[in-house]
C-alpha positions in Angstrom: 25.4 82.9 14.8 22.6 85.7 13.7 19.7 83.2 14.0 20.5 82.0 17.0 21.2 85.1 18.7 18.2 86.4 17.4 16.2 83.3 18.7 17.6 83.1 21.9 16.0 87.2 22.7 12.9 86.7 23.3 13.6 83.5 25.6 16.5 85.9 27.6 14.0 88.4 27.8 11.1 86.8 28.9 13.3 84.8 31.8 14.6 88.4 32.6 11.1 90.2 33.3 9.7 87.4 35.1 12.7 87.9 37.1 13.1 91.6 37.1 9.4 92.1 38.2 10.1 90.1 41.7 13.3 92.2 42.0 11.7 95.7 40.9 8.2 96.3 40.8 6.8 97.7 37.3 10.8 96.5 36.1 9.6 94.0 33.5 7.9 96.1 31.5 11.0 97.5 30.4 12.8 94.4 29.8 9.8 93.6 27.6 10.5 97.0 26.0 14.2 96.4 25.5 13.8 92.9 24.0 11.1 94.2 21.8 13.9 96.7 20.8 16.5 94.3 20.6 14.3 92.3 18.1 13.5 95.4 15.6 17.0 95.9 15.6 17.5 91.8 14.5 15.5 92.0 12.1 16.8 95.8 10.7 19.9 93.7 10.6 18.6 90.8 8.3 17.5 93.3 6.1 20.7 95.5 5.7 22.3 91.6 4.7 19.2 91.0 2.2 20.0 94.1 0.4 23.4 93.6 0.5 23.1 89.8 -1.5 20.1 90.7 -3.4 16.7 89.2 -3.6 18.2 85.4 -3.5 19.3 86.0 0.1 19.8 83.0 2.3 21.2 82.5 5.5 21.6 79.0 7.1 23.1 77.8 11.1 22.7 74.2 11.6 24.3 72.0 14.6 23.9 68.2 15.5 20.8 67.3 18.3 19.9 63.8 18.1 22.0 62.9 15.5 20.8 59.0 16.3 17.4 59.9 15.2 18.4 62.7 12.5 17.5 65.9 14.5 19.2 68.7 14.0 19.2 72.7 16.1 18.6 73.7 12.2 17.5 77.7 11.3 17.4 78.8 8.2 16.2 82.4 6.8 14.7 83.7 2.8 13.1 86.3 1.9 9.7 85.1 3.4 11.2 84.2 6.5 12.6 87.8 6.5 9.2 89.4 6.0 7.6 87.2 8.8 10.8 87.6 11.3 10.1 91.9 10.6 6.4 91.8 11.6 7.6 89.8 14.1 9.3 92.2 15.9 7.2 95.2 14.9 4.3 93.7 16.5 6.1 92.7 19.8 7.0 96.1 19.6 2.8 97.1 19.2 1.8 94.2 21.5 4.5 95.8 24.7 3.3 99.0 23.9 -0.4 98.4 24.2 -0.2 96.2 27.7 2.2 99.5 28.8 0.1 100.8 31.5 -3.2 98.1 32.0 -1.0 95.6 33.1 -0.8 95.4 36.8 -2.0 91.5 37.7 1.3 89.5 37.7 3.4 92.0 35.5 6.3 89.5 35.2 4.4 86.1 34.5 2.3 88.5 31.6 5.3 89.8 29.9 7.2 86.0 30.5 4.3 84.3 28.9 4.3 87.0 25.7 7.7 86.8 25.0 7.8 83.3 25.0 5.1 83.2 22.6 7.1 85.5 20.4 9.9 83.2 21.0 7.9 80.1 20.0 6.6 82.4 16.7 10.1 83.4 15.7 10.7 80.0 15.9 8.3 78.7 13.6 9.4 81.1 11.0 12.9 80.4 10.8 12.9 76.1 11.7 14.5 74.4 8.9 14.4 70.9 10.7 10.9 69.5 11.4 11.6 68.0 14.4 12.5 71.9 15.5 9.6 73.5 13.9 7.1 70.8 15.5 8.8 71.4 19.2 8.4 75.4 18.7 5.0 75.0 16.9 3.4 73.3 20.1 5.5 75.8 22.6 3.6 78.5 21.5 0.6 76.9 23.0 1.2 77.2 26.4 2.0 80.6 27.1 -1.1 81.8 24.8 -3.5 80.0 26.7 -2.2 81.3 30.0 -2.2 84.8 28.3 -5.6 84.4 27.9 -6.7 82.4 30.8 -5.3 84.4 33.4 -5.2 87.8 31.9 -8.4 87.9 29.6 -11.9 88.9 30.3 -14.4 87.4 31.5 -15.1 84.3 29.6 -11.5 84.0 29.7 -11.0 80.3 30.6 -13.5 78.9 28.4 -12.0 80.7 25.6 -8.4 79.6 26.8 -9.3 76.0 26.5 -11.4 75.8 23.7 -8.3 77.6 22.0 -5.9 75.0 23.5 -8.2 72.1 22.2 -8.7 73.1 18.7 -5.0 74.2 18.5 -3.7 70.9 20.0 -5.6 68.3 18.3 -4.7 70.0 14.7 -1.2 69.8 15.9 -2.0 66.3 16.3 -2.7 65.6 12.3 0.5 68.1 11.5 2.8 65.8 13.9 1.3 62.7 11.8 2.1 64.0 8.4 5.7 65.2 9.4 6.5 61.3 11.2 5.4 60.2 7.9 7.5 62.4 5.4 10.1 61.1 8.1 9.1 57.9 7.5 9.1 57.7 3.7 12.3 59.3 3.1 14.0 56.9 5.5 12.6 53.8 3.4 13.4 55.2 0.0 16.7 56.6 1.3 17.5 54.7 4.1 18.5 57.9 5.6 16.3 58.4 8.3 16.0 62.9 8.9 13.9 65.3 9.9 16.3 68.0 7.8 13.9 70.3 5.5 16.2 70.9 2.8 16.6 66.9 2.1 13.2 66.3 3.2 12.0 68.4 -0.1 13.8 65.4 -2.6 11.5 62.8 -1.0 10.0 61.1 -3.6 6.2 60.4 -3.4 3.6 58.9 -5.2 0.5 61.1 -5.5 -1.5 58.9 -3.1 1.3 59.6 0.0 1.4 63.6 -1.0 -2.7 63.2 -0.4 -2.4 61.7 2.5 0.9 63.9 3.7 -1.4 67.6 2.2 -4.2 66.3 4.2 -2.6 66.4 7.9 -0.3 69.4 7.1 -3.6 71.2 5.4 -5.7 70.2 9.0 -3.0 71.3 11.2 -2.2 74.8 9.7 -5.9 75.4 8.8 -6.5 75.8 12.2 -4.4 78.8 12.8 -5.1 80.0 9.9 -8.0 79.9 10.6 -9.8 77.7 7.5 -13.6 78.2 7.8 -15.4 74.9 9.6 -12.4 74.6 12.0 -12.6 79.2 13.1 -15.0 78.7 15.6 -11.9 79.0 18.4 -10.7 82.5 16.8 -13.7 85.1 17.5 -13.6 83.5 21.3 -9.9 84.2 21.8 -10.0 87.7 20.3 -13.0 88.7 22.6 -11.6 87.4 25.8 -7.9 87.5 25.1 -6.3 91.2 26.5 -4.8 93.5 23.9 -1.4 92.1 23.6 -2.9 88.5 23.3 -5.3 90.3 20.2 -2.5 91.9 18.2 -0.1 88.5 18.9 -3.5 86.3 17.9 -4.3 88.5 14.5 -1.0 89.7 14.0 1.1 86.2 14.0 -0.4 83.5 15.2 -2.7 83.4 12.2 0.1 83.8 10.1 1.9 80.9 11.2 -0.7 78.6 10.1 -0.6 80.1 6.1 3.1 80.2 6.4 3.0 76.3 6.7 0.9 75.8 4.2 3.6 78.0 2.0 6.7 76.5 3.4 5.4 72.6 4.1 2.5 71.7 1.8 3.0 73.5 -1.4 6.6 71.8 -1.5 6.3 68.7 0.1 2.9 67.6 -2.0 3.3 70.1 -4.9 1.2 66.7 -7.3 -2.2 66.4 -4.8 -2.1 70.5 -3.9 -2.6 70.9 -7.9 -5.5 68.1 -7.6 -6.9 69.7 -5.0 -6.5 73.4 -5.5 -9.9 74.0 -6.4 -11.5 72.7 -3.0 -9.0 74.9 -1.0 -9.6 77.7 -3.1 -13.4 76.7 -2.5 -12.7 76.9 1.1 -11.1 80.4 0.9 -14.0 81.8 -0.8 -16.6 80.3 1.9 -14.3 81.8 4.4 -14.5 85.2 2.4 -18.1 85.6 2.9 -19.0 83.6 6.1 -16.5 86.1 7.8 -17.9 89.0 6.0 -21.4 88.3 6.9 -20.6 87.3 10.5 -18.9 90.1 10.6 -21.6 92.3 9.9 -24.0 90.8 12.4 -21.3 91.8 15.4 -22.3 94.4 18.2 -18.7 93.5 20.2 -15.7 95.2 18.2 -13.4 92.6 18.8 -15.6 89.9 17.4 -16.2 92.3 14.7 -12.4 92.5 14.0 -11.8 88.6 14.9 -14.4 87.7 12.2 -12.9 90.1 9.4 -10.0 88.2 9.8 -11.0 85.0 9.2 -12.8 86.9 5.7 -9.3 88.1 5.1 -7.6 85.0 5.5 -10.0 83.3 2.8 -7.9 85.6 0.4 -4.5 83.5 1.4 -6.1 80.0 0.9 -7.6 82.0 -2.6 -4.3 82.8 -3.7 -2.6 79.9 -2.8 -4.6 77.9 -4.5 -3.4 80.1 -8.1 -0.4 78.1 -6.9 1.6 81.0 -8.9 4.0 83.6 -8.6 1.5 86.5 -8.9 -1.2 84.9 -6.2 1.5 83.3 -4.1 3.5 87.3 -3.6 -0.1 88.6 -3.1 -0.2 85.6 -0.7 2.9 87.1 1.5 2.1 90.5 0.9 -1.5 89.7 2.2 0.0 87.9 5.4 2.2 91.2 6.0 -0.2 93.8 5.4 -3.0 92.0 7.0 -1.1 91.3 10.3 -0.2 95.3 10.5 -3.5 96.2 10.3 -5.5 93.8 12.1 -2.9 94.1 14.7 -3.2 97.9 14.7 -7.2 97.6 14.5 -6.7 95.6 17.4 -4.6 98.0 19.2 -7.3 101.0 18.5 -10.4 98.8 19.7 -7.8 98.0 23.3 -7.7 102.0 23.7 -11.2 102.7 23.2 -12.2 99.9 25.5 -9.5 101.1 28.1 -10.9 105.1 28.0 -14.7 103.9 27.6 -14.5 100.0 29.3 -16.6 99.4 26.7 -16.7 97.7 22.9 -20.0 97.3 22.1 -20.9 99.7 19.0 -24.8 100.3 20.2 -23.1 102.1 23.5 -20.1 103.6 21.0 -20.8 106.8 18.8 -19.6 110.4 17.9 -16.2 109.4 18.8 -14.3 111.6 16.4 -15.5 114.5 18.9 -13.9 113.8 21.8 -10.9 111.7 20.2 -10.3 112.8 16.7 -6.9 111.7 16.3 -7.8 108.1 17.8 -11.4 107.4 15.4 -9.0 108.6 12.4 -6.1 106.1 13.5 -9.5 103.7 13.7 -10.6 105.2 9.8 -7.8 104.5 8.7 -6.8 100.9 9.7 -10.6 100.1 8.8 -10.1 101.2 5.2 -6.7 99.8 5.0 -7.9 96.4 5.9 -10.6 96.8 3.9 -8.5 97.3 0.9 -8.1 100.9 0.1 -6.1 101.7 -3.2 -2.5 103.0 -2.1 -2.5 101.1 1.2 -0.3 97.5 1.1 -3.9 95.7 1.7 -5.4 96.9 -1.7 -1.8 95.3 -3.6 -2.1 92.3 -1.8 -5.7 91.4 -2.4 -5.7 92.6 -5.9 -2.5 90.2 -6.7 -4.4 87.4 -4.9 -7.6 87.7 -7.0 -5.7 88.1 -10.6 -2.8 85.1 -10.0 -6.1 82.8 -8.7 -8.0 84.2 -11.5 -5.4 82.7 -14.3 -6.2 78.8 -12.8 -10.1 79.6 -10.8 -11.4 82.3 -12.4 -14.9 81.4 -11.0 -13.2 81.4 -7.9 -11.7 84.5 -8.1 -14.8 86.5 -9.7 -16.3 84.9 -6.5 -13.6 86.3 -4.3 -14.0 89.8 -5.5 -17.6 89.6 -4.8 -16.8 89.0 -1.2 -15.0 92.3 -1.3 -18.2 93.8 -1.9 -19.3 92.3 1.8 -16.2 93.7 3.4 -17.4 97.1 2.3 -20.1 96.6 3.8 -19.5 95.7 7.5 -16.6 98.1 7.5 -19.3 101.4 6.6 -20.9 99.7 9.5 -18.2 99.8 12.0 -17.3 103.5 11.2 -20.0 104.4 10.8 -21.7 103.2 14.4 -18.7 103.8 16.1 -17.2 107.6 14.7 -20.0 109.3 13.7 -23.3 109.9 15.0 -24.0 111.3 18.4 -21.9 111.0 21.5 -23.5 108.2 23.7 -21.0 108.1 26.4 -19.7 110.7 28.4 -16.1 112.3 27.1 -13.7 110.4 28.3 -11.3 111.6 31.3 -8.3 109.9 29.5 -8.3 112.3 26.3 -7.4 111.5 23.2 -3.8 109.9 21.7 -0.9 110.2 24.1 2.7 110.3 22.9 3.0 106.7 23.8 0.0 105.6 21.4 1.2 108.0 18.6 4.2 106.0 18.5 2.6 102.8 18.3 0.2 103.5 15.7 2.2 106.3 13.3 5.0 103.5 12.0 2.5 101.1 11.1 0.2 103.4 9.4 3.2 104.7 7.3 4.7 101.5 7.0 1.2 100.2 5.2 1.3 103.5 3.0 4.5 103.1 2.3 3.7 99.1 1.0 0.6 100.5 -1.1 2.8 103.1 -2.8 6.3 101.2 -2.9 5.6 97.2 -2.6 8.7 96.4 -5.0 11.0 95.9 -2.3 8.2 93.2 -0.3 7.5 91.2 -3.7 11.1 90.9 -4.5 12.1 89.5 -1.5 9.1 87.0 -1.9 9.6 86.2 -5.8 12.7 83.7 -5.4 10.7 80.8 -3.2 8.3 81.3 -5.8 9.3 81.2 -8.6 11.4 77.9 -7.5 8.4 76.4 -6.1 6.1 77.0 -8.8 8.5 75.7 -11.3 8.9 72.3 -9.2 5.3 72.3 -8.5 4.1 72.7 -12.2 6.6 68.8 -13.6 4.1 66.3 -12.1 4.7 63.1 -14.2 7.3 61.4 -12.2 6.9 61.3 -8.4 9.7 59.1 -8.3 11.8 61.4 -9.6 11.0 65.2 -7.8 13.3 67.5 -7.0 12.3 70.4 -5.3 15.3 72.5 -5.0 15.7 74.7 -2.2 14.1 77.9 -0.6 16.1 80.9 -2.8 
């Protein structure tokens, strides 16, 4: 019963704070805390169980919902599920942490709605029945939108719907493509299910796997987010509060390329082949269009919302190699991307909170007053940028050379948009660390213990992935290399067999 018990935390937890808070003022912070807790030690867990069965690890719970219409309380764990179960709970971790002391509004509903979100996440990630994964995918939506109507700045509602509508409405176009793998299987079969594993033998001609890649593609582009459908992102990040950020840039995101990996690559393996080129297109449009926007940004958390969507236009790159090389510089990117974006995130919340400010023409000369906090900011800057020996630098650089052996136009391209990135991040260290002091020092000092603890594991953690990423692309490399193989037949769509994750 690991999965489930390690589902049903966050849910427990978030009941308990909203609880605790009207019990004991300032209670539910703690609760948040322990859950937060209780989730690292989940997914330490997992881990020690990975190691122990090798790279090939696979756990699986299943019990009987609706059996009448093939629903099943299905969870099932790999080696990516693993990696996106341990950010998971580091950044629940990072996103309790940050909301620590700033959170005094409704304390219980805040930490209720955040949970649930990181219930709703955690859900997503280890779903193996799609029935499941839709009903987890749309709870997520809820408690974000509240998170940043309620407890966001000052455009906060406008951003809370316009993230609920473009959210919802590509949910719409995944729910259509999932009825219809339902569909199909049950009139080739006649056994009607929503179960993944039996849901990957479907056989399809390459017109249905167009048709099925076009409404998965639409309804995880969106979180991703693909470029022409981003415009909800930059709004969210600006208004959202700093938890909402690092859960936004940190996971959300992440769920929508997970899809893509775990749905479309699999379930249409014939039309993503076809139409590999235009998503890797996409990815490269998204490269630069998030770089240059980037650059143009005054308000840090734009800045960092925008560099996101630029760093996401390496995932869609790299999955559309549709290899083993780009698709473990895919994961890795997903990892090493949500630790430092979140951790960016982070920074930019504790400068605003000392300063109430984010706006890099007031900002400058900060390593002065608060050297340890500009070189945490450094140092997650060049990270996501890429550095050589930080996790980023692997994950981009496997990215560009597995799209580069199917696009290398497409990957030359890519790299090019590196070039960009360089450019807006000299920019945002530049304006905001050095220079002279424009504000006055700030009465809150510089890094207290509580922020040192936050922001040390992930730096090391990302040091420790540029130096050592063996253990990350191993976990990674079975769902690979079993995908690839299935995705690379392509003669027969009568006749596919897909295998399963490890």
């Amino acid at each position: 019963m690991t999965l489930v018990c390690l589902l049903s935390i966050p849910f427990i937890g978030a009941i308990a704070a909203l609880v605790a808070e009207r019990i004991l003022k300032n209670s539910a912070r703690w609760v948040a805390l322990s859950t937060a807790i209780a989730l690292v030690y989940g997914a330490y867990q997992l881990w020690q169980q990975s190691v122990a069965h090798g790279a090939g690890y696979f756990q699986w719970q299943s019990f009987e919902w609706i059996p009448s219409y093939g629903v099943s309380f299905t969870l099932g764990i790999d080696g990516i599920g693993l990696l996106m179960v341990g950010l998971t709970a580091l950044l629940t971790l990072m996103a309790v942490g940050s909301a620590w002391n700033y959170v005094k509004k409704k304390a219980g509903g805040f930490y209720f709605c955040l949970l649930w979100v990181i219930g709703g996440t955690l859900g997503v990630f280890i779903a193996h029945d799609l029935f499941l994964f839709y009903f987890l995918w749309e709870m997520m939506l809820v408690p974000m939108y509240f998170l940043i109507g309620i407890w966001g700045h000052e455009n906060r509602v406008y951003a809370a719907i316009k993230f609920f509508l473009f959210t919802f409405g590509g949910g719409l176009f995944l729910l259509a493509s999932l009825l219809g793998m339902y569909w199909i299987h049950g009139q080739t079969t006649g056994d009607y299910t929503f179960d993944y594993q039996l849901l990957l033998n479907t056989p399809l001609t390459v017109t249905q796997q167009s048709w099925i890649l076009l409404g998965l593609f639409l309804g995880f582009a969106v979180k991703l987010p693909a470029f022409g459908i981003h415009t909800w992102l930059p709004d969210a990040h600006t208004e959202a509060p700093t938890a909402g950020s690092i859960i936004l840039a940190g996971l959300l995101l992440k769920t929508g390329a997970y899809g893509l990996i775990r749905f479309a690559l699999p379930f249409c393996p014939d039309a993503f082949e076809i139409y590999s080129s235009c998503i890797g297109l996409l990815g490269v449009v998204g490269i630069f269009y998030g770089a240059i926007l980037a650059f143009a940004q005054e308000d840090l958390k734009r800045l960092v919302a925008y560099s996101s969507i630029s760093h996401m236009g390496f995932v869609l790159l790299a999955l559309a190699g549709n290899n083993v090389v780009s698709g473990q510089g895919a994961v890795m990117q997903l990892v090493c991307h949500g630790l430092s974006a979140g951790a960016l995130f982070a920074v930019v919340g504790m400068i605003d909170q000392r300063y109430h400010t984010r706006n890099l023409k007031q900002l400058g000369g900060l390593w002065k007053p608060l050297p340890r906090l500009a070189g945490f900011l450094v140092f997650f800057a060049v990270a996501s940028l890429g550095l050589p020996g930080l996790g980023n630098f692997i994950a981009e650089l496997l990215s560009l050379v597995g799209a580069y052996k199917t696009h290398p136009a497409l990957a030359i391209a890519g790299a090019v948009g590196l070039f960009f990135a360089a450019i807006y991040t000299l920019k945002f260290i530049g304006k905001s660390v050095h220079g002279p002091l424009k504000l006055q020092d700030s009465t809150a000092g510089d890094l207290k213990l509580r922020e040192w603890a936050l922001l040390t594991p992930l730096a090391l953690l990302l040091l420790w992935l540029g130096l050592q990423p063996g253990p990350l692309l191993k976990l990674s490399e079975p769902w690979w290399q079993s995908t690839v193989k299935t995705a690379v037949h392509s003669t027969a769509p009568a006749t596919l067999n897909k295998g399963n994750d490890s």
